[in-house]
C-alpha positions in Angstrom: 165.8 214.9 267.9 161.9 215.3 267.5 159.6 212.3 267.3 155.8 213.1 266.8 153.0 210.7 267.5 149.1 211.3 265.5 146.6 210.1 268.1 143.2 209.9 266.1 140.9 206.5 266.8 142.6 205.5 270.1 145.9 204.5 268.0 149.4 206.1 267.8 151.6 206.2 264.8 155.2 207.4 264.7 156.4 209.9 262.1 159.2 211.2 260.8 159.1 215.3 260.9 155.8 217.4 261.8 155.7 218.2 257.8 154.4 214.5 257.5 152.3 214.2 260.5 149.3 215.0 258.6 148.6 214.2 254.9 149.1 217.1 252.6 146.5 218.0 250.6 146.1 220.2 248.0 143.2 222.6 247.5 142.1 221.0 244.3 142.0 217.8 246.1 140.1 219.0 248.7 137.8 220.6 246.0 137.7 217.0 244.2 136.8 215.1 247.7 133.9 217.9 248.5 132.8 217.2 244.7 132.3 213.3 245.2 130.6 214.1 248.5 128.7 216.9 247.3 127.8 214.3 244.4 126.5 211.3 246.5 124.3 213.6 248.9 122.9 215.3 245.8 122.3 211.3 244.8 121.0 210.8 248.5 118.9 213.7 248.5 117.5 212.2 245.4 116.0 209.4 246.7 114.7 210.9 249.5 113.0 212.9 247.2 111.6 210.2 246.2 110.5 209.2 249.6 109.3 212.6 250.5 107.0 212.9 247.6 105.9 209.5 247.8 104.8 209.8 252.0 103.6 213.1 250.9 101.4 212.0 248.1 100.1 208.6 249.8 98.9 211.2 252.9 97.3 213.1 250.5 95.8 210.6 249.3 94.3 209.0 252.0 93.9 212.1 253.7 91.2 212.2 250.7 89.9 208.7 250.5 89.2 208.7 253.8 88.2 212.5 254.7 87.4 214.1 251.9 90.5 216.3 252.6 91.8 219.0 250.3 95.8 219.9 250.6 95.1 223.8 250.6 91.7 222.7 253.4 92.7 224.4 256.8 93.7 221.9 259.6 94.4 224.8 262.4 94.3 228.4 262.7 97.4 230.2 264.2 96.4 232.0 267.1 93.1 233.7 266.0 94.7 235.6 263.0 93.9 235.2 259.3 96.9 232.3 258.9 96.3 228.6 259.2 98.3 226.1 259.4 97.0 224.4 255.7 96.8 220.1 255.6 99.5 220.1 253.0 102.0 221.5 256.0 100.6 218.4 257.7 101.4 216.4 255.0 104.9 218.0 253.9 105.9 217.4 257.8 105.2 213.9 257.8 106.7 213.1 254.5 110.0 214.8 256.0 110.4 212.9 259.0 110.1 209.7 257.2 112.9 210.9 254.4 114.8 212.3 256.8 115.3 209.1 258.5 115.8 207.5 255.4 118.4 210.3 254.2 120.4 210.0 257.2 120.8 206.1 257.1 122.2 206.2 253.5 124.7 209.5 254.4 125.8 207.5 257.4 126.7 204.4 255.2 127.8 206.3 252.0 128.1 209.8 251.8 130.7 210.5 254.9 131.1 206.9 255.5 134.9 207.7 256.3 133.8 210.0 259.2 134.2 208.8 262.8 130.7 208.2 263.3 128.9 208.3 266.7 126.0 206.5 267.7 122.9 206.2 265.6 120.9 207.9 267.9 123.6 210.8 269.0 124.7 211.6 265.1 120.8 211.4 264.4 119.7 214.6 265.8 122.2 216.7 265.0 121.0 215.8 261.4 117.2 216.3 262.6 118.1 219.5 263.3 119.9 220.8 260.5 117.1 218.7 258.6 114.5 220.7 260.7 116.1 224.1 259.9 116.1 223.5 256.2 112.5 221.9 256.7 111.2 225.6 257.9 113.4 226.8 255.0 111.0 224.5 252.4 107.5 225.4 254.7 108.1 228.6 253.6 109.0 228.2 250.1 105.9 225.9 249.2 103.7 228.5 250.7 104.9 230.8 249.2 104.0 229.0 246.2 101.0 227.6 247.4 99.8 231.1 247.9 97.8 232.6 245.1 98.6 235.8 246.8 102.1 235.6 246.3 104.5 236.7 244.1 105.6 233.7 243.2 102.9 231.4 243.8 102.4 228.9 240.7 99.7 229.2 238.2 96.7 227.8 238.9 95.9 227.9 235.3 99.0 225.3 234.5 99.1 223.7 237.7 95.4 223.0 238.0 95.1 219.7 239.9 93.5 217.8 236.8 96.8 215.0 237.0 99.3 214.1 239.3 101.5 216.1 236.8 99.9 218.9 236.9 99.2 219.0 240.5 100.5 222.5 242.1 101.2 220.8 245.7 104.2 218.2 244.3 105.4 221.1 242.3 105.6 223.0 245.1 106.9 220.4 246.9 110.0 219.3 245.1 110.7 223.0 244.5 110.7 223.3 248.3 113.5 220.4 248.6 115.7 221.5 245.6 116.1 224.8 247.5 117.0 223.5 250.5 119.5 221.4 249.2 122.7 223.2 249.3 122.1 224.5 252.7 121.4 220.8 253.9 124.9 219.7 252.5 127.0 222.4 253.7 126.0 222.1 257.5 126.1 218.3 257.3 129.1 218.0 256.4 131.0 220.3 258.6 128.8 219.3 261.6 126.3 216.3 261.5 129.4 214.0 260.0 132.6 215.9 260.7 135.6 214.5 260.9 137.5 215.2 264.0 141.4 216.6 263.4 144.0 214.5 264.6 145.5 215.2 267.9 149.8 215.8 267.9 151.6 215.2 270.7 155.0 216.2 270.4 157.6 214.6 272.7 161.3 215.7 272.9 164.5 213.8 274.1 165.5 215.4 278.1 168.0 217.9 277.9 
């Protein structure tokens, strides 16, 4: 006779046979579970769209209050070459620090809530980084459409800065973030906030 123990959270459980040491689940609910998820980051991401865009839009602003600051101005040149780093990269990194913060909290209490969660601090950067890797992912996106050199740079004819609707820098902004989306789920979830497997120890009666 078999008896098999699942060791997962510093507790033991007895089971009956090894077919039940582990819940059976179906592919489709799998699918279903990654759906819901999928669903509350996408409502997540959301509002730290919100938050982006609104740290991005108050730097601008007083970036232009108080300086007279343009988002397409130059704030550094890269090395001596024809590339600068432009003061809506400035801006675009500070809104993502503060919305990445933001995002993580909610994720950590919501999304993956049912994950064994680490520390604040030691589940934080792993989601830094994967922020930071889609963050380079967006960089190059909005300069891309920044860019009136680019193929797919917005129209300045439609998107000519006269409203805040109309302003080429949030379009390329929330663009940026929609993109970067997917990407930002997929690696969160199977490393920022993954759940460990259970642990089986087997023990047999002595022959």
């Amino acid at each position: 006779m078999s008896l098999k123990f699942s060791v997962e959270r510093g507790h033991l459980s007895s089971e009956s046979s090894p077919e039940s040491s582990t819940e059976q689940k179906t592919w489709g609910s799998r699918f279903l579970r990654a759906s819901r998820q999928f669903i509350k980051f996408g409502i997540v991401g959301g509002s730290g769209t919100l938050v982006n865009l609104a740290v991005a839009a108050l730097s601008k602003k007083i970036a232009g209050w108080t300086a007279g600051i343009h988002e397409s101005d130059a704030f550094m040149n890269l090395l001596g070459s024809a590339f600068h780093i432009r003061w809506y990269h400035v801006f675009m990194t500070i809104a993502f620090l503060v919305a990445n913060t933001w995002n993580y909290q909610l994720n950590r209490m919501w999304t993956f809530k049912t994950a064994t969660i680490v520390s604040w601090w030691r589940g934080f950067f792993p989601f830094l980084a994967t922020g930071l890797v889609a963050f380079i992912a967006s960089q190059v996106v909005a300069t891309l459409l920044m860019n009136e050199t680019s193929p797919i740079a917005l129209s300045s004819e439609i998107f000519d800065d006269s409203t805040g609707f109309r302003t080429k820098f949030y379009w390329a902004l929330v663009i940026s973030i929609l993109v970067s989306m997917p990407v930002n789920f997929i690696v969160n979830k199977y490393w920022t906030f993954k759940k460990p497997k259970s642990k089986v120890v087997v023990e047999t009666d002595p022959v």
